[in-house]
N, C-alpha and C positions, 0 to 999 in steps of 0.2 A: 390694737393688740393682735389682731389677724395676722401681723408680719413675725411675730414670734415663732407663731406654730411651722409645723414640716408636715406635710403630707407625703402619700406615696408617688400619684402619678401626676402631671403637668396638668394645669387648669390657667387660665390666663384670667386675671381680675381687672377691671377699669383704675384700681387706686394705686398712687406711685409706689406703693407696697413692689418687689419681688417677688415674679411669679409661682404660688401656693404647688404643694403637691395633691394630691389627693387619691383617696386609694379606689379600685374598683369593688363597687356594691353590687354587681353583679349575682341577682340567686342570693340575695339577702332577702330576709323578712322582716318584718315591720318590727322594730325593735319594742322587747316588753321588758328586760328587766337589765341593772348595771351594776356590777361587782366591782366593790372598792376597797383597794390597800388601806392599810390602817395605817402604819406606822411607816413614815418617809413621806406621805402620803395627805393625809389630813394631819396628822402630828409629827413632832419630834420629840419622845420623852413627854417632857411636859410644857411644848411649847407645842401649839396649834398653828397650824398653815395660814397663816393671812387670809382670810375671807372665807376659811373653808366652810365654817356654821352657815352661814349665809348660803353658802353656793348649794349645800344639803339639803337646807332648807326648800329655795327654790327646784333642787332636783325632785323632792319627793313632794311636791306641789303636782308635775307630770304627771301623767298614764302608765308609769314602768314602775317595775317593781323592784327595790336596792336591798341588796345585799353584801356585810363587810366578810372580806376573807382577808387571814393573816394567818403566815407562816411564825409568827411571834412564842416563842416557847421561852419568855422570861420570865411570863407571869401569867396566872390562871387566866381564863374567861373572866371571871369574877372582880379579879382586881384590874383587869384591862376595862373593862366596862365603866368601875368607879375612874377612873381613871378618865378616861374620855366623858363622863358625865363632870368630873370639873371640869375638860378646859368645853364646857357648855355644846356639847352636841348631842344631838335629839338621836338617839337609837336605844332599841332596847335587847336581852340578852340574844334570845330566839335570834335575832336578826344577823348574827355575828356566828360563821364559822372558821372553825379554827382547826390546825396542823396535827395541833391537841387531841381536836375530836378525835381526827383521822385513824390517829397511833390510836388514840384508846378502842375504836371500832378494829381496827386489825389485830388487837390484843384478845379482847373479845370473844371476835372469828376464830382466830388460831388457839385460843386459849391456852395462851404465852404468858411463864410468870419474868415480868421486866427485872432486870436491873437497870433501873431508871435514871440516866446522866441527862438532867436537867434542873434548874435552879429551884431553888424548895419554894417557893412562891408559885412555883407551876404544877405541883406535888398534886393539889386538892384535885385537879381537873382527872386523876387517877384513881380518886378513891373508892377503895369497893376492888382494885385489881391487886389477887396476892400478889406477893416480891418476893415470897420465902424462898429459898432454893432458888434461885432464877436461871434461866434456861434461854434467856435470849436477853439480847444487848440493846435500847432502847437509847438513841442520842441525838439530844436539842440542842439549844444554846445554855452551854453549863459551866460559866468561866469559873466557878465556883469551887467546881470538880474537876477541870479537868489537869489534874497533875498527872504525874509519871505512874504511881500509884496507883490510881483510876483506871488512869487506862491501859495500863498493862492488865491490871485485872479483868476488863473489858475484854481484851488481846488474849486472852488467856480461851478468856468462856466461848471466845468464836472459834478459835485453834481446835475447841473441843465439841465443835459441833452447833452450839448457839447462831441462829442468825440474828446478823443486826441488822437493826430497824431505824433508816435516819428520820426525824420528823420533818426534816428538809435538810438541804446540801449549798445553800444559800452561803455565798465568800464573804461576804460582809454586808454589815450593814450600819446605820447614819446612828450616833450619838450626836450629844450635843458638844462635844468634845472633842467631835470627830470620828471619823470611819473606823470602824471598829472588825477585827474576824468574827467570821459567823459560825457555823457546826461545821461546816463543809470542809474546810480544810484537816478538820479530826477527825471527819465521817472516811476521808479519802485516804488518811496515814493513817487507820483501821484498815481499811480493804487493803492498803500495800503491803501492810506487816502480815496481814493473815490469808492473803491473795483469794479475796471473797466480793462481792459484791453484794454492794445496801441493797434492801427495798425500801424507797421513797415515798413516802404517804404523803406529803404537801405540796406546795406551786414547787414547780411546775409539771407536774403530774396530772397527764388527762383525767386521771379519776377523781381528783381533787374536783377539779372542776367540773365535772357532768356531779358530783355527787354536791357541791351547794348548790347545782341551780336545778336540782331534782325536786324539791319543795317548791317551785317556784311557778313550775307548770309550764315553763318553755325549754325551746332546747338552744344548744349552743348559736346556731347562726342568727338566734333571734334574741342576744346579749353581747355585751359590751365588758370588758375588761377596765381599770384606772388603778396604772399604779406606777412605782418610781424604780421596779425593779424591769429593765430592760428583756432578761433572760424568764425571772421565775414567773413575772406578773404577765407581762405582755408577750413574750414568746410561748411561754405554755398555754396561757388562754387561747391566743392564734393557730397553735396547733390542735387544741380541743375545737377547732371552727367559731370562736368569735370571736369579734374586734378586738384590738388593744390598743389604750393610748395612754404615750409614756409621758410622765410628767416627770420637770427640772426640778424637784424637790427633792426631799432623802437622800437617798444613795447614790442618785443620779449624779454620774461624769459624763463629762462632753466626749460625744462618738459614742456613748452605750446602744445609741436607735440603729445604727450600723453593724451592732455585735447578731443581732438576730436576720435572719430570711422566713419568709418574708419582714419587710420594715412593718414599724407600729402603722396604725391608721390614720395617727396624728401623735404627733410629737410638741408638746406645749408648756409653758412655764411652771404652769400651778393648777392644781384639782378648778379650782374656779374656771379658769380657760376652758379643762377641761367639760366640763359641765356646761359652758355656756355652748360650746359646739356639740354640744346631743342634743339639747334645746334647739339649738336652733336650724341642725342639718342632720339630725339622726329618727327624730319626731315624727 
């Protein structure tokens, strides 16, 4: 399986395999904790990644400490979690931070009443935040909502001073039906028609990431990124200072580990692979 993966810089191996890449470790610390995509990632919808339970399993067998991050605004915490508890894997709520939190922490701080464009299944992870009068533009993944209507009205409240607030800027992402648009492309014809720019509170945003692995007790160069998004997962972690490796699952096109600089740390088929090389070169 070793001929699969892509690394960064040249390593020469003894097996008729083609010579591996591999990144420099250099002023790295002993690795203690791994953050992992949810959706592309260890599922699809409601199809689970070939071995991914297994591979969890044995990951949290290790010395490091795992934690899920997802830019996912389809659906609360809550139903993301039942969700992932059928298709059988072991985490529980605490362990999973989300895009979600993010917004609702920056809503908080600024004590901003949203007009909230995101699917009503993601509604609860809000509750307790007014909406009366709203005064800033709040948008997820809301294919629900997003008509002419909407967002003209959106278009309206930023023209008038409201800033918006993307929960991420993500172009798409993996159904089972197929690649699907994400917010980004309506977060971006928002800033064109009102010639504004979003604040970002998800991947790949450095704060995103120093803020889940703030509980965690280490810092960036001493964690690991897994996910299938070349740009929000694996480029924003690397620019917060720690590893990323991209898996050929979800969202993943062929050439995505080329769209980012630096390259991922490894480039690999499946969450399993990836896991099996922390195990056994990152330990």
């Amino acid at each position: 399986m070793g001929c699969q993966c892509t690394f960064v810089f040249k390593s020469v191996r003894s097996s008729p395999c083609p010579p591996v890449q591999v990144s420099n470790m250099t002023g790295r610390r002993a690795l203690k904790a791994v953050l992992i995509d949810l959706s592309g990632t260890l599922h699809v919808e409601d199809a689970a990644v070939p071995g991914a339970q297994d591979a969890l399993k044995r990951l949290r067998q290790a010395s490091v400490a795992v934690k899920f991050v997802t830019n996912t605004t389809k659906e609360s915490k809550r139903h993301l979690l039942e969700r992932l508890h059928r298709l059988n894997f072991d985490l529980q709520e605490k362990e999973i931070f989300t895009s979600l939190s993010a917004a609702r922490s920056l809503l908080e701080q600024k004590q901003h009443r949203p007009l909230l464009l995101v699917e009503d299944s993601a509604l609860e992870d809000f509750a307790g935040i007014e909406t009366s009068e709203p005064n800033a533009v709040v948008i997820g993944l809301a294919p629900d909502h997003f008509n002419y209507q909407t967002l003209n009205e959106a278009f309206r409240m930023i023209l008038d001073g409201a800033p918006l607030i993307a929960i991420h800027k993500a172009r798409y992402y993996k159904r089972k039906d197929g690649l699907a648009l994400g917010p980004g492309p309506f977060v971006t014809g928002l800033e064109y028609a009102a010639d504004c720019k979003a604040t970002v509170v998800g991947k790949p945003e450095k704060a995103f990431f120093t803020q889940a692995l703030s509980d965690l007790g280490c810092s960036p160069n001493e964690a690991v990124m897994i996910g299938d998004d070349a740009r929000d997962d694996v480029g924003g972690a690397q620019n917060a200072g720690m590893l990323g490796i991209l898996v050929r699952t979800g969202k993943y096109r062929e050439g995505d580990e080329k769209k980012i600089n630096p390259s991922p740390h490894l480039t690999c088929d499946s969450f399993p692979e990836a896991v099996e090389h922390i195990l056994k070169n990152l330990l």
